[in-house]
N, C-alpha and C positions, 0 to 999 in steps of 0.2 A: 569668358568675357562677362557675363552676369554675373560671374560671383563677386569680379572687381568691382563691379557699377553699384554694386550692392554698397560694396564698401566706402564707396566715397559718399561725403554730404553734395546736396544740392550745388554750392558754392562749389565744390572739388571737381566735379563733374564740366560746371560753367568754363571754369580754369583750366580741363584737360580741352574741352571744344575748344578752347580760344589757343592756346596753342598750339592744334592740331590745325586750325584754320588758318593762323599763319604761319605755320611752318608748311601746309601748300600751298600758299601764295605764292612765297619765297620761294619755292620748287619751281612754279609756273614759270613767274619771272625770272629765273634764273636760266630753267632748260630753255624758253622762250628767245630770250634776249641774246644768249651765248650761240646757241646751236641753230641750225639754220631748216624751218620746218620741212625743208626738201630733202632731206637726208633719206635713204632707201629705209633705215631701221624707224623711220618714224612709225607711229601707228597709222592705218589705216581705214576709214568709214567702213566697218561691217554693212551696214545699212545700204551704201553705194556698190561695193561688192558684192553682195546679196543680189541687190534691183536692177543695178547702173542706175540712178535717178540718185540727187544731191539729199540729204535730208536738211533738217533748218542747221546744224551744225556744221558740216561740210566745209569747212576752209576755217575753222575754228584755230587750228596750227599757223595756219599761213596771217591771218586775221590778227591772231594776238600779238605775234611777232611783228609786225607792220606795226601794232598800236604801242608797239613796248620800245619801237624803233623812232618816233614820233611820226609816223605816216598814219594819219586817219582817212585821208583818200582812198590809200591803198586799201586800209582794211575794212573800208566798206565796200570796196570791191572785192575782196574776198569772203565776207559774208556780214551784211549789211543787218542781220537780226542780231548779230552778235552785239555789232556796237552800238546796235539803239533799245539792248535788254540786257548790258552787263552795267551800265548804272543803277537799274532797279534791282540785278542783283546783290548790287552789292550794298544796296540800302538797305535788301533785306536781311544782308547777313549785319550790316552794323547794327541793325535795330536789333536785332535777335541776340547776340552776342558781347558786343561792343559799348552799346550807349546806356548809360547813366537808366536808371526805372524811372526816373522823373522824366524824360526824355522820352524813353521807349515807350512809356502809358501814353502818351501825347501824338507818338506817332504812327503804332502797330494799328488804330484802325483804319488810318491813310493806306498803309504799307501792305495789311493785310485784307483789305477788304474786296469783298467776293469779286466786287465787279473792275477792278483791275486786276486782281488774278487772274479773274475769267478774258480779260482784254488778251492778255502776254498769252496766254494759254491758247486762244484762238487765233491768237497772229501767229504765233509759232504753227499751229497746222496750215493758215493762213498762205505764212513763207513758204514750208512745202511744198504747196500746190502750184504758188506763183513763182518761184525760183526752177522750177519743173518744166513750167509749161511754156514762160518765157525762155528758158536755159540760159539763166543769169550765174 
């Protein structure tokens, strides 16, 4: 795998991430949308198998599916971190990937700065705790 990485330029490298990002998009929405997250073959939260206790992802299947179905009620009632931290993700991945340098300079120290990282990062252990203790 390093020997390829070696072999592409910066620009090449850019181009294999941004196709590999949305060619799992595309997979997401696709298994999401089509297939129904209650299926026995789906995966399972190691983390809830392990504890019994929810982690902040927990209803991530049931969740995206709801948001890919247009139900956002629903999928904040299946996990409610999901859908108030996959817009920031996915700013992160535009910025990172997707938007113009003229752009990206202008918005990666919004996007990237310590103390909204540090926010998501501690609302994510945050939700664990309250998604646990309430049993939401």
């Amino acid at each position: 795998m390093h020997g390829i990485s070696r072999m592409l330029t910066t620009g090449q490298r850019d181009w294999v991430a941004r196709i590999a990002i949305i060619t799992g998009l595309v997979a997401v929405v696709v298994v999401y949308r089509m297939l129904s997250p209650y299926a026995w073959w789906m995966p399972q939260c190691p983390f809830r198998l392990l504890t019994g206790l929810q982690c902040p992802g927990c209803g991530f299947q049931r969740a995206m599916s709801a948001l890919l179905h247009g139900h956002v009620v629903e999928a904040v009632h299946y996990n409610l971190y999901l859908v108030y931290s996959l817009p920031y993700l996915l700013l992160v991945v535009l910025n990172r990937y997707f938007l113009p340098h003229s752009l990206r300079s202008r918005l990666t120290p919004w996007v990237e700065n310590r103390w909204v990282v540090g926010f998501y990062v501690v609302s994510f252990f945050a939700w664990l705790v309250v998604r646990n203790l309430l049993h939401i």
